[in-house]
N, C-alpha and C positions, 0 to 999 in steps of 0.2 A: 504494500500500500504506500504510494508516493504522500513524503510528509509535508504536512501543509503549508502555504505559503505563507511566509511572516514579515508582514505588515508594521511599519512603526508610522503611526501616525501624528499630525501637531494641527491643531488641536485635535484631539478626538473624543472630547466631552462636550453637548450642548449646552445653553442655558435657558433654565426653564421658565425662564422670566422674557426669553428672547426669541431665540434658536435653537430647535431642536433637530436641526438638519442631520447633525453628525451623530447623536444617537441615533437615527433613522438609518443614515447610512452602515454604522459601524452593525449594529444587530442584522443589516440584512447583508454584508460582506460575511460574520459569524456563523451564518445560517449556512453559507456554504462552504465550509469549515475553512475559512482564513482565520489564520492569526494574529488578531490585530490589538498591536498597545501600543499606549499612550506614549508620547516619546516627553521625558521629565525634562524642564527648563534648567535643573539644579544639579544633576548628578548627569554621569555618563550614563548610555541607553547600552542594553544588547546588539549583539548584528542582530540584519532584517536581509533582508531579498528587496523590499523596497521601502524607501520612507517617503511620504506620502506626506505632503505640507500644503497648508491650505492656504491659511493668512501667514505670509512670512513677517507684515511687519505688527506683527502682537507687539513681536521682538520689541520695534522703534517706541510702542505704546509705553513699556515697559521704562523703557531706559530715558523717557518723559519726562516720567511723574519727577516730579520731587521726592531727590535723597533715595532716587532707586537707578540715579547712573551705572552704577558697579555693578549692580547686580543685569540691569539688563547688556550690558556687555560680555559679561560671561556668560551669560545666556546666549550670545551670540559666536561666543568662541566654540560651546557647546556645539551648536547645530554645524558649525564650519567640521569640527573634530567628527561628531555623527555623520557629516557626507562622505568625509573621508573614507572612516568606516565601512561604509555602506559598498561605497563603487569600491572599495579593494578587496573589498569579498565580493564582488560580479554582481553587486545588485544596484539597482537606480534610483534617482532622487526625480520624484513626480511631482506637479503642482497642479491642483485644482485651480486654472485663472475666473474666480469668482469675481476681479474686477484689475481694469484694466492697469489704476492708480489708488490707494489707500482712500476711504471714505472720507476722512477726517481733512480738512485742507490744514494744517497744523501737520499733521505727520506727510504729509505732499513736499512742503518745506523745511522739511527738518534734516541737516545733513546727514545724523548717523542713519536714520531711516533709510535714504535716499541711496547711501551707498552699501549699504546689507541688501538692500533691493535689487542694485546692480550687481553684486556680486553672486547671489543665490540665483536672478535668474541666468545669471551666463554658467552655471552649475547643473541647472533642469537638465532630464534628458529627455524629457517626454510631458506633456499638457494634455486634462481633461478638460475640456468646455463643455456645461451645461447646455449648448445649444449647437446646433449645425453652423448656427449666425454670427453668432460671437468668435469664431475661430479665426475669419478672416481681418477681425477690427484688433485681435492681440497680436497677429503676424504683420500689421500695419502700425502697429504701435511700440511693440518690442522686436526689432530687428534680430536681437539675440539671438528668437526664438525661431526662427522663418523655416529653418531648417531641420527642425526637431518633429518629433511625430506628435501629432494632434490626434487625441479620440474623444470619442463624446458619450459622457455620462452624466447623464438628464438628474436632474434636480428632484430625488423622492417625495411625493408627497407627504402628508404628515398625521395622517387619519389613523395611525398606528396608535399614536401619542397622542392626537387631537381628535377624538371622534365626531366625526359633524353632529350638532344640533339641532330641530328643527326650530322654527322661526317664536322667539321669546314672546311672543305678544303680551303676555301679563308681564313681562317683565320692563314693557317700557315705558312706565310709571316710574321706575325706579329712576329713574335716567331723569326721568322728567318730560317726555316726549307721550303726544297725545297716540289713541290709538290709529287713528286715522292718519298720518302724517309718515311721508317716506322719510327712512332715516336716510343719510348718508353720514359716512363713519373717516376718520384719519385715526388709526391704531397704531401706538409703535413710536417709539423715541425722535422726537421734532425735529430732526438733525437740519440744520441750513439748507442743503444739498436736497430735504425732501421739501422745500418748497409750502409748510399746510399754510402761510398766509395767503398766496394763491389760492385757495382753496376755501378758505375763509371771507375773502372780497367774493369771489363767484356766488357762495350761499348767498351774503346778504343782497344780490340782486334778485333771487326766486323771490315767488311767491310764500309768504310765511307760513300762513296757516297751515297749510299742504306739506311742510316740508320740515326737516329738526338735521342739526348737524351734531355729531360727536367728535370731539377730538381729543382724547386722552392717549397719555406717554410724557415720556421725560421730554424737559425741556430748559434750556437755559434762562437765564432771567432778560436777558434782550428778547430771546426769543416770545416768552411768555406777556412781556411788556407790549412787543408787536401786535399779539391775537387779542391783547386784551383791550388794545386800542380800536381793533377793527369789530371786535363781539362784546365787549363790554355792557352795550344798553340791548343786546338782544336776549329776547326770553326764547327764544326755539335752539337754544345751543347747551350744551352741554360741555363745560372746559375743565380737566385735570391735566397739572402739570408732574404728574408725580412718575414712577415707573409703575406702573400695572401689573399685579399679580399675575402666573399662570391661569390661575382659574380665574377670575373678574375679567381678563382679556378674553377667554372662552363667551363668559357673560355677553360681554360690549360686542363680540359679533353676532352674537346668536340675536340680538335687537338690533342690527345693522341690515338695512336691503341694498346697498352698495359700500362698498369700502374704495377712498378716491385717492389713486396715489399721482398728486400733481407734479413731483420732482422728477427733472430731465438729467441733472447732475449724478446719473449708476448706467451701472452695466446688466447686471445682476439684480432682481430684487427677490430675497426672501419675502418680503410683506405678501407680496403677489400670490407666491406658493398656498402662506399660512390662508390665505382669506379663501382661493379657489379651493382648499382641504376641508374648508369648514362649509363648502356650498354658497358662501359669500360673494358676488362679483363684482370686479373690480373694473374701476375708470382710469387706465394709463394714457401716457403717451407714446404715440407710435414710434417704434424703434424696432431695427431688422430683429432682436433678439423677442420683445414683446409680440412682433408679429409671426414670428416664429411659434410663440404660443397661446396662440390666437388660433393658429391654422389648426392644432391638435385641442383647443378647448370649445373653441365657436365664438364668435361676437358674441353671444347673450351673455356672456361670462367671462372675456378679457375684450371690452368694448375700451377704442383704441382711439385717439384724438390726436390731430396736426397742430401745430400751434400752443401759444399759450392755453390754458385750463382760463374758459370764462362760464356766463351765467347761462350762456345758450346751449354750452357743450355738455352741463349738467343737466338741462331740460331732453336734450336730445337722445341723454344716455339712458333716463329712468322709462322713456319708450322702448329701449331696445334689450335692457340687461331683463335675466334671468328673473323668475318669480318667485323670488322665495318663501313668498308669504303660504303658494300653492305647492309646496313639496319642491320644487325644481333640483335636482340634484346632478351635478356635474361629472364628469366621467375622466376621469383622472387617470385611465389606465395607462396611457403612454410615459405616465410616471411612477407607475407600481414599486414600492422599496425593491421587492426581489428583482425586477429587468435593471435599475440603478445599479444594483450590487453585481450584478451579474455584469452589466457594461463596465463598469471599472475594473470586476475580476481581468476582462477581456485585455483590459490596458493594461493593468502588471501585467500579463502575462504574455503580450504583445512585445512590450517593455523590454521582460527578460529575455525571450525569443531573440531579438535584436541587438541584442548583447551578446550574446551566445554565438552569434553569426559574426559578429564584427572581430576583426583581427586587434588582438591587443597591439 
């Protein structure tokens, strides 16, 4: 019996308050017996066959903060030591490109960030992209990379960990929202880059009565001083600035009939995944990657805009998206955890094959 493939991964724990992508992923790689652990920031790791890195610049996050220089440098020395490791026992160093450049514009200009980023990607030996679409915007963007093998291993759903809901009606009292009144929802930490002022000017042109906006997640004090300027005298809105529990986040969608993600600034969105798992549909903007999953979910359910997010493209949307007040439920199979784990199995193993061939 050939012994399993051994996996070190970084991250490979989610958070339950955020992301639980990489639990989703890591239980359906285990399920067909990989070996996969966690690669530690502080101590050296084991050999692997391959290590498997998702966000390299945690690293930059780390070595940020205040009075944690030292430590996030060695942390960095770490992962240089673990590549080493890795390719002198025949195995490869893989990146998940979840985006093109760090979310944070703070770690974008940060030099030790900037140069761990350059260094680790001219290290890859192999990229998964979550879409067919995205592959061509990281080999136009990272020349490093143009010549490295691309595979594609789709973004698991998350109905594992989040079981869809059906549609809270009694629960949107809670919230404050009549029963009559479409919600639209912004769930999920306010970062700059998503844009919910946008979002918040657009509501206050609808009509009131008919309509209630939520927006809860963490949010900066500029940030919170902005919505509070633009929502302040309204009573159809609902505003938390706090971080959202796992379960209360379940709550806020299951009373949500669209969830509106107005930011143009990603590559990537998890929020998208989380809302289309819970049967929630979402109002983005069109981009090869969103239309990418568009084409395997349907307009009723990733309905897609040109242009800035205004108050027409909101009117326009709650005609066309999904019902969820009537059962509507979304078909998410082109994202099954097990074909995910299975397409990435594909790529280590692609990976090492290539290896294997290649003359030292």
């Amino acid at each position: 019996m050939p012994e399993p493939l051994r996996v070190l991964m970084f991250p490979a724990q989610g958070n339950a308050s955020e992301n639980r992508y990489l639990d989703v992923l890591v239980d359906g790689l285990r399920a067909l017996d990989v070996e996969v652990r966690p690669w530690k920031k502080a101590v050296p790791s084991g050999p692997a066959d391959v290590f498997h890195v998702h966000w390299p610049e945690v690293l930059g996050h780390i070595h940020a903060r205040r009075g944690q220089g030292l430590r996030g440098w060695w942390a960095a020395q770490l992962l240089w030591w673990t590549i080493r490791r890795v390719k002198r026992g025949g195995g490869k160093l893989v990146w998940t490109a979840h985006d093109i450049t760090p979310h944070e514009q703070r770690l974008r200009d940060d030099p030790f960030t900037s140069r761990l980023l350059a260094r680790f990607l001219n290290e890859v030996d192999a990229v998964i992209s979550l879409t067919e679409a995205g592959i061509a915007p990281v080999k136009a963007a990272l020349p490093m990379l143009r010549d490295k093998p691309f595979h594609l291993g789709r973004h698991p759903h998350y109905r594992t960990v989040y079981p869809p809901q059906p549609f809270d009606t009694a629960g949107l009292a809670r919230y404050g929202a009549a029963e009559g009144q479409f919600v639209y929802a912004f769930l999920g930490r306010m970062r700059a880059n998503k844009s919910p002022e946008i979002l918040a000017e657009a509501f206050r042109g609808l009509e009131q009565d008919g309509n209630f906006l939520i927006l809860a997640g963490g949010a900066t004090d500029d940030m919170r001083e902005q919505l509070e300027a633009i929502l302040a005298d309204n009573p159809n809105s609902l505003r938390r600035y706090d971080r959202i529990p796992e379960d209360e986040m379940a709550r806020l969608h299951a009373c949500s009939d669209v969830l509106v993600f107005p930011g143009t600034d990603y590559f990537n969105s998890g929020t998208i995944y989380t809302a289309l798992s819970l049967n929630v549909p979402v109002i983005a903007v069109r981009s090869p990657v969103n239309s990418e999953i568009q084409a395997l979910v349907g307009e009723e359910w990733l309905f897609l805009y040109d242009g800035p997010l205004s108050t027409d493209i909101l009117r326009r949307a709650r005609t066309v998206v999904a019902r969820r007040r009537e059962g509507a439920t979304c078909d998410l199979s082109a994202f099954a955890p097990d074909l995910a784990a299975r397409q990435h199995l594909a790529a280590y193993r692609d990976g090492l094959a290539n290896a294997r061939r290649t003359p030292a």
